[in-house]
C-alpha positions as CSV (number, residue, x, y, z in Angstrom):
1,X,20.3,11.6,-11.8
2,X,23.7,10.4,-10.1
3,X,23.9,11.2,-6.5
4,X,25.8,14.2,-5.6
5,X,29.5,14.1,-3.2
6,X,27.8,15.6,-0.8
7,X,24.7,13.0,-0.1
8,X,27.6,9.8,-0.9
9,X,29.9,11.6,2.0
10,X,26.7,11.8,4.1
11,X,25.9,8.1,3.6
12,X,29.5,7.4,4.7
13,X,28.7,9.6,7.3
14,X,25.8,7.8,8.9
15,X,27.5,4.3,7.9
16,X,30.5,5.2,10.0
17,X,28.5,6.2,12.8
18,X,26.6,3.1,12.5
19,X,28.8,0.7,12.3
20,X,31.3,1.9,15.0
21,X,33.4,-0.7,16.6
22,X,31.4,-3.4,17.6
23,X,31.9,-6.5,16.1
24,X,28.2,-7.5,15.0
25,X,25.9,-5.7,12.9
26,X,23.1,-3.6,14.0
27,X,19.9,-5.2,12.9
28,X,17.3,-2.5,11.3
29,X,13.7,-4.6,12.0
30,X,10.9,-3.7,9.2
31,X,7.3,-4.2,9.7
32,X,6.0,-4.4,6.2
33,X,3.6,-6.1,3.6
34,X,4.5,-8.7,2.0
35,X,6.7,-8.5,-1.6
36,X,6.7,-4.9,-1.1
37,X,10.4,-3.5,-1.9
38,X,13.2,-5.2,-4.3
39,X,15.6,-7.3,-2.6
40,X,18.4,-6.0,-4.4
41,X,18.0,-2.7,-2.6
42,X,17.9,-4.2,0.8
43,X,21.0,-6.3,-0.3
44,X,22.6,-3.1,-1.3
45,X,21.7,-1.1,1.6
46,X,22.5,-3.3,4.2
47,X,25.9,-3.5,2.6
48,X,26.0,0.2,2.5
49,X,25.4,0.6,5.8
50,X,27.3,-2.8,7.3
51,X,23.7,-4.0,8.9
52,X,21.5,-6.5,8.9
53,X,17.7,-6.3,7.5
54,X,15.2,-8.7,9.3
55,X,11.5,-8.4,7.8
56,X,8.1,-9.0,8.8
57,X,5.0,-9.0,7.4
58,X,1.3,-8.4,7.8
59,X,-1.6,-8.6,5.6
60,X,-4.0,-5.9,7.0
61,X,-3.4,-2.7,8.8
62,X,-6.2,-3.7,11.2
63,X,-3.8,-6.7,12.2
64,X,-0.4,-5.1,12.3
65,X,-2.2,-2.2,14.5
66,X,-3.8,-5.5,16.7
67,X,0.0,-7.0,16.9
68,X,1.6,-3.6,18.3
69,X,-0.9,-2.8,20.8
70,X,-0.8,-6.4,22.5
71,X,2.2,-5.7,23.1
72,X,5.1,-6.5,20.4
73,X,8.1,-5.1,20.0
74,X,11.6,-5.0,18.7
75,X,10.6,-3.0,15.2
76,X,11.9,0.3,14.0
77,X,10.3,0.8,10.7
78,X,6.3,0.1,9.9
79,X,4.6,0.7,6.8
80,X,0.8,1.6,7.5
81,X,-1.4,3.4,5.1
82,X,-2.4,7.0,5.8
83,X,-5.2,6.4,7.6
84,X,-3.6,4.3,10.5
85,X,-0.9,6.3,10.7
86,X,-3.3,9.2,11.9
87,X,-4.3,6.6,14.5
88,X,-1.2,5.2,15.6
89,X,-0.2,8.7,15.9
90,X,-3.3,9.5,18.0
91,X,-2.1,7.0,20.7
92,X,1.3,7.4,20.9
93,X,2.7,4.5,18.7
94,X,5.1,6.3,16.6
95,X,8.0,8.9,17.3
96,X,8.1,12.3,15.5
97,X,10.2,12.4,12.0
98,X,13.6,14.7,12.3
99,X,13.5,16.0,8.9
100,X,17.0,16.9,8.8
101,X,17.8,13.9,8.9
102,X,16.4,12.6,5.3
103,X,17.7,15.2,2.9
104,X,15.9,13.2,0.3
105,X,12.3,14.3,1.2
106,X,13.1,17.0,-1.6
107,X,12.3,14.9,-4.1
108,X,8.9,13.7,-2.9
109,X,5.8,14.5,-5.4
110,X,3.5,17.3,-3.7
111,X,1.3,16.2,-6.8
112,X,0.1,13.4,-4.2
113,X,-0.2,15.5,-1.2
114,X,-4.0,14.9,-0.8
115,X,-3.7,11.1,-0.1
116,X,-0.3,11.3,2.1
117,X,-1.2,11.5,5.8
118,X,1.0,14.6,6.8
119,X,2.8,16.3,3.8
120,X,5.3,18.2,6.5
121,X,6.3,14.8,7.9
122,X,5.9,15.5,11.0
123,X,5.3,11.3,11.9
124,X,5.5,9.5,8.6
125,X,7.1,9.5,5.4
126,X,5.4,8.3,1.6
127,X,6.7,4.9,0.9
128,X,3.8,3.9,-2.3
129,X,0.9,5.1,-3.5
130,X,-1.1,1.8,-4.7
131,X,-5.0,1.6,-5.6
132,X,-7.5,-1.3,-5.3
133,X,-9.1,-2.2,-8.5
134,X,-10.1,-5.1,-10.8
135,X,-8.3,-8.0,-12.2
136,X,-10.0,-10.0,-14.9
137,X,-8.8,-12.7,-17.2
138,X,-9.5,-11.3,-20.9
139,X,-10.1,-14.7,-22.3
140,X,-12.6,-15.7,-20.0
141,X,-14.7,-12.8,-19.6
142,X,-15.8,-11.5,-22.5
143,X,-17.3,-7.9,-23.1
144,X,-15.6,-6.8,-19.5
145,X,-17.0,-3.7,-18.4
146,X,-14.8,-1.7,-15.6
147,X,-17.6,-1.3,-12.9
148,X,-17.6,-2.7,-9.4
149,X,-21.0,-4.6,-10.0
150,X,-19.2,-7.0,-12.3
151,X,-19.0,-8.7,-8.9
152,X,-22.3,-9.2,-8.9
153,X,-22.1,-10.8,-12.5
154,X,-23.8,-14.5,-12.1
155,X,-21.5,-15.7,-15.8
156,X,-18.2,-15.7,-13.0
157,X,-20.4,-17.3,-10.1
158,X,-17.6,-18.7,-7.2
159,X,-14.7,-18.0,-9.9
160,X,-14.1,-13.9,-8.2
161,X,-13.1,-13.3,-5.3
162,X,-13.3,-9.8,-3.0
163,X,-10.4,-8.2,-0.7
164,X,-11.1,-9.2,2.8
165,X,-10.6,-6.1,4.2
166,X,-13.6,-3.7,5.7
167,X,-12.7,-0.8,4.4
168,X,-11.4,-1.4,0.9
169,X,-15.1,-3.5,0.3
170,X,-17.2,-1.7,1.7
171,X,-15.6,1.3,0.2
172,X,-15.9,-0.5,-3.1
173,X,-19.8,-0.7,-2.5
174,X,-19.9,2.7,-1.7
175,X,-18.1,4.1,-4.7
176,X,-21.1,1.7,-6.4
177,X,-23.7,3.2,-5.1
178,X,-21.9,6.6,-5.5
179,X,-21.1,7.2,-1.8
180,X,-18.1,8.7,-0.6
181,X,-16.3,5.6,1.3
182,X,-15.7,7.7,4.2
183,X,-19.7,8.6,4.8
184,X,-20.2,8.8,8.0
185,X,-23.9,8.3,7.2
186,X,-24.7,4.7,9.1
187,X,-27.8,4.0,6.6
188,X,-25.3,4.9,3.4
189,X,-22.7,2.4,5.1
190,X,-25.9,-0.2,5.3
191,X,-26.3,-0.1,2.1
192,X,-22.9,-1.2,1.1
193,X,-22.5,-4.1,3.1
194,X,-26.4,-5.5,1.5
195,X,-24.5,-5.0,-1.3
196,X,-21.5,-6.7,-0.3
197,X,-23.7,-9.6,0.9
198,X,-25.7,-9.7,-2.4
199,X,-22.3,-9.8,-4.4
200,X,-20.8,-12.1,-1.5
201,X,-23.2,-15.4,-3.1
202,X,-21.4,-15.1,-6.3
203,X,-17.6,-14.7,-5.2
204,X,-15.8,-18.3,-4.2
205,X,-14.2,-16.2,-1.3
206,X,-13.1,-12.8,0.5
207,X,-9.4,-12.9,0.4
208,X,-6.1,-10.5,0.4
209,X,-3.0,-13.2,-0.6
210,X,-4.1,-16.4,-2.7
211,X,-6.0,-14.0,-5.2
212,X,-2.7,-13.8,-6.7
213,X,-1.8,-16.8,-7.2
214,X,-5.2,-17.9,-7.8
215,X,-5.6,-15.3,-11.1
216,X,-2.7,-16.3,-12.4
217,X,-3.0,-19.9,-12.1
218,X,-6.8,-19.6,-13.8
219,X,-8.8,-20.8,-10.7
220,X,-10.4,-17.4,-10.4
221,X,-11.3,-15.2,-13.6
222,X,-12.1,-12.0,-11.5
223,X,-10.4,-10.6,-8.6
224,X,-10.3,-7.4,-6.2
225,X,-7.1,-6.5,-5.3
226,X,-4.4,-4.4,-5.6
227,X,-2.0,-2.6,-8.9
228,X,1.1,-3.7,-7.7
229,X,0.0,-7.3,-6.5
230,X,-1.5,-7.6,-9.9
231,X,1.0,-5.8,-11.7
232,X,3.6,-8.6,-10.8
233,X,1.2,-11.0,-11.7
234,X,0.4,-9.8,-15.4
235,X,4.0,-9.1,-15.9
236,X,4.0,-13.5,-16.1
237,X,0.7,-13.8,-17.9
238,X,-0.4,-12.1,-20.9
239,X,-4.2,-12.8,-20.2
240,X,-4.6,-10.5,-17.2
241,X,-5.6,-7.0,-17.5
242,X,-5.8,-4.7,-14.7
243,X,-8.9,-2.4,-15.0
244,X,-9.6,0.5,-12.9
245,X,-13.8,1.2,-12.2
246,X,-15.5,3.5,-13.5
247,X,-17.0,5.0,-10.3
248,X,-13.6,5.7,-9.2
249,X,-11.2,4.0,-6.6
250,X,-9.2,3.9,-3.0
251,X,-5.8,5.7,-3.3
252,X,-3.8,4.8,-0.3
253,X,-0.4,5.8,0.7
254,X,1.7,3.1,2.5
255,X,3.7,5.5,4.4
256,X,7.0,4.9,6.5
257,X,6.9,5.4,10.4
258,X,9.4,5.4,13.1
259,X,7.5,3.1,16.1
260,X,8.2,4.9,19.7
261,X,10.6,2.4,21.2
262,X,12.7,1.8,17.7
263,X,15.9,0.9,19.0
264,X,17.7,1.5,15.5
265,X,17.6,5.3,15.0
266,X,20.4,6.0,12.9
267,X,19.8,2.8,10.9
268,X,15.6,4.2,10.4
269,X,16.8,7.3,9.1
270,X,19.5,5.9,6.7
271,X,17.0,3.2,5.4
272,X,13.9,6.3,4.8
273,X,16.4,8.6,2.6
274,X,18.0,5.4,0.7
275,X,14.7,4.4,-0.7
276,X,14.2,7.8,-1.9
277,X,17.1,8.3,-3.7
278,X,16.0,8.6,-7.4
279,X,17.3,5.9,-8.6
280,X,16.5,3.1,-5.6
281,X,12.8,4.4,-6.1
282,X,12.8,3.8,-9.5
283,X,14.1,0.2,-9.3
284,X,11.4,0.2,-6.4
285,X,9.0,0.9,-8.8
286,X,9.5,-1.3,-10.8
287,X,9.7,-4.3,-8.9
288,X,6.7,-3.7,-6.9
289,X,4.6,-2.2,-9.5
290,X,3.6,0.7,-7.3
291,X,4.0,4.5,-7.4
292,X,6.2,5.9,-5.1
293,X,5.9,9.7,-4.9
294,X,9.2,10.2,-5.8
295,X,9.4,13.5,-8.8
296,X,13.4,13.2,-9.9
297,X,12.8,9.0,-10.1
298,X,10.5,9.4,-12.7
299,X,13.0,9.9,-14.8
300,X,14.7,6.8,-14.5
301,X,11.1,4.3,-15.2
302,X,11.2,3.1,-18.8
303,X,8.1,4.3,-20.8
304,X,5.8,1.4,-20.5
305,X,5.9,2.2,-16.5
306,X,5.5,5.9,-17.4
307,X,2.5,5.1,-19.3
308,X,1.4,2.2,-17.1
309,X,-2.4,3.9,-16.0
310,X,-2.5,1.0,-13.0
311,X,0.2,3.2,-11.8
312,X,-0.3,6.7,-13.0
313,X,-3.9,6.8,-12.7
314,X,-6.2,9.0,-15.7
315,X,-7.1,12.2,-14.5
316,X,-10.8,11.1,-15.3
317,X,-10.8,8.6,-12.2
318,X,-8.5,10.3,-9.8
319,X,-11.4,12.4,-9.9
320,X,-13.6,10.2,-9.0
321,X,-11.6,8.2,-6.7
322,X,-11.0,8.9,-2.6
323,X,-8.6,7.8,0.2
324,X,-9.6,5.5,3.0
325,X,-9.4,7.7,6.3
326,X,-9.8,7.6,9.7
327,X,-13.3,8.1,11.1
328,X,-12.3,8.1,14.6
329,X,-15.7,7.3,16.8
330,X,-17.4,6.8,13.2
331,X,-15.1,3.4,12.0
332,X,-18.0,1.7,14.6
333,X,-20.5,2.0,12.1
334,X,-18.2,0.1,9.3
335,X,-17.2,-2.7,12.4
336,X,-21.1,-3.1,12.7
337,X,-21.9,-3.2,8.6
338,X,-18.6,-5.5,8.2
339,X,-19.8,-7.7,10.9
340,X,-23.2,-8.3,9.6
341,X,-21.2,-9.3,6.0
342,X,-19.0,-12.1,7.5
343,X,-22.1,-13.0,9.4
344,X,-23.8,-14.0,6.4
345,X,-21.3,-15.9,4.8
């Protein structure tokens, strides 16, 4: 789908009105996760638009969240998942969205509306949809079954390792045990973490970056983690297979949000519509290995992507599958369990 006249005169448009006179370029300031959008398309946009991109990262929403309430600033742009969006929403972090202003929220996918924070955009916009399952290295474990108490499995003692996040691991337990992973039902949430501590003496470690590496390289067998992380890492190693469990999974949406102080308004909007232009989310798509809820970009993903069931999940364990929110006075109760799991270690 080739963008129309009137959206390139509109991206002149905004470029104009950014650039204006001066003679440096405005600097758009992303607060994102890590490997988590193509190069290429910030090259292109930032020649587009005559600007500078400067990146960075975090590893947890828990963290990022921590960062911006101690105080830092200079960031237009963050990526949280739904569920801290509703909080940073809640305490005034983040500006309202002017929908006007991103004429390509048409094409977003109200297929996914259930796991997007606020499907009118009122304070955030989809970026991608990823899920948390199971990477396994088919040569080394043999007769794999897709269940979450493969972690448990004493043949890949201290060769696994589990996502060092609360609510992804406890929500894994949960799904076990065949708990919703938002109960707010503290003796359901006990549960989990024994389980997380009985599965916790067979992993080598709880960890969110060197799993990567660490699957690829053959130092770990089994890892939690998530399809796009994993995606890029099959893509260089035929032996890894990404398998979703059968008692379902977390669906999050990384969304985009405008922070309250963002300095870089015009530059925000620009950057929000230009990744969801058909054929930048596509390429997106591709490069990350994630959904993004994009309907006319479809089009553009070769057939493997299409068929791809990291990506596009089966119907069968969408079903069955839930995404992380925010319990409010309730996330206590996972603080607590999550505490008495590191305490163990």
């Amino acid at each position: 789908m080739k963008r129309s006249v009137i959206a390139a005169f509109a991206a002149a448009t905004v470029a104009a009105a950014i650039c204006g006179c001066g003679q440096s370029k405005p600097k758009l300031h992303l607060y994102n996760w890590s490997d988590y959008i193509d190069p290429e398309i910030v090259k292109e946009f930032e020649q587009q638009f005559n600007c500078k991109v400067v990146t960075d990262t975090f590893d947890l929403n828990e963290s990022m969240f921590a960062k911006l309430k101690a105080g830092a600033t200079g960031y237009d742009i963050v990526f949280p998942s739904s569920y801290m969006v509703e909080l940073m929403r809640d305490q005034g972090f983040i500006q309202e969205i002017d929908v006007s202003r991103i004429p390509n929220l048409a094409n977003i996918d109200h297929d996914y509306d259930s796991v997007i924070a606020d499907p009118t955009f009122h304070y955030s916009v989809p970026y991608m949809m990823s899920n948390a399952g199971i990477a396994y290295n088919e040569e080394l474990c043999k007769d794999f079954e897709p269940t979450w108490r493969v972690f448990g499995d004493k043949r890949y003692a201290r060769s696994c390792t589990l996502l060092n996040d609360m609510r992804e691991t406890l929500g894994a337990a949960l799904k076990t045990l065949g708990y919703s992973l938002n109960t707010t039902n503290e003796a359901e949430v006990a549960q989990a973490a024994d389980l997380v501590i009985e599965w916790s003496k067979n992993i080598a470690k709880f960890d969110n970056e060197l799993y990567k590496n660490g699957i690829a390289n053959g130092h770990f067998v089994l890892v939690h983690g998530y399809n796009g992380d994993l995606g890029q890492v099959i893509e260089e190693n035929d032996n890894i297979v990404y398998a979703l469990p059968k008692e379902g999974v977390s669906i999050a949406c990384d969304e985009m949000v405008i922070l309250s102080g963002a300095k870089e308004l015009d530059l925000a909007y620009a950057f929000i519509n230009f990744v969801h232009d058909p054929e930048i989310a596509a390429r997106n798509m591709e490069y990350t290995c994630y959904l993004c809820p994009n309907r006319p970009a479809y089009e553009f993903l070769p057939e493997e992507v299409r068929k791809d069931e990291s990506i596009f999940i089966p119907a069968e364990i969408r079903e069955k599958s839930e995404t992380i929110r925010d319990l409010g006075d309730f996330n206590a109760i996972y603080v607590k369990a999550w505490d008495r799991v590191k305490a163990s270690q």
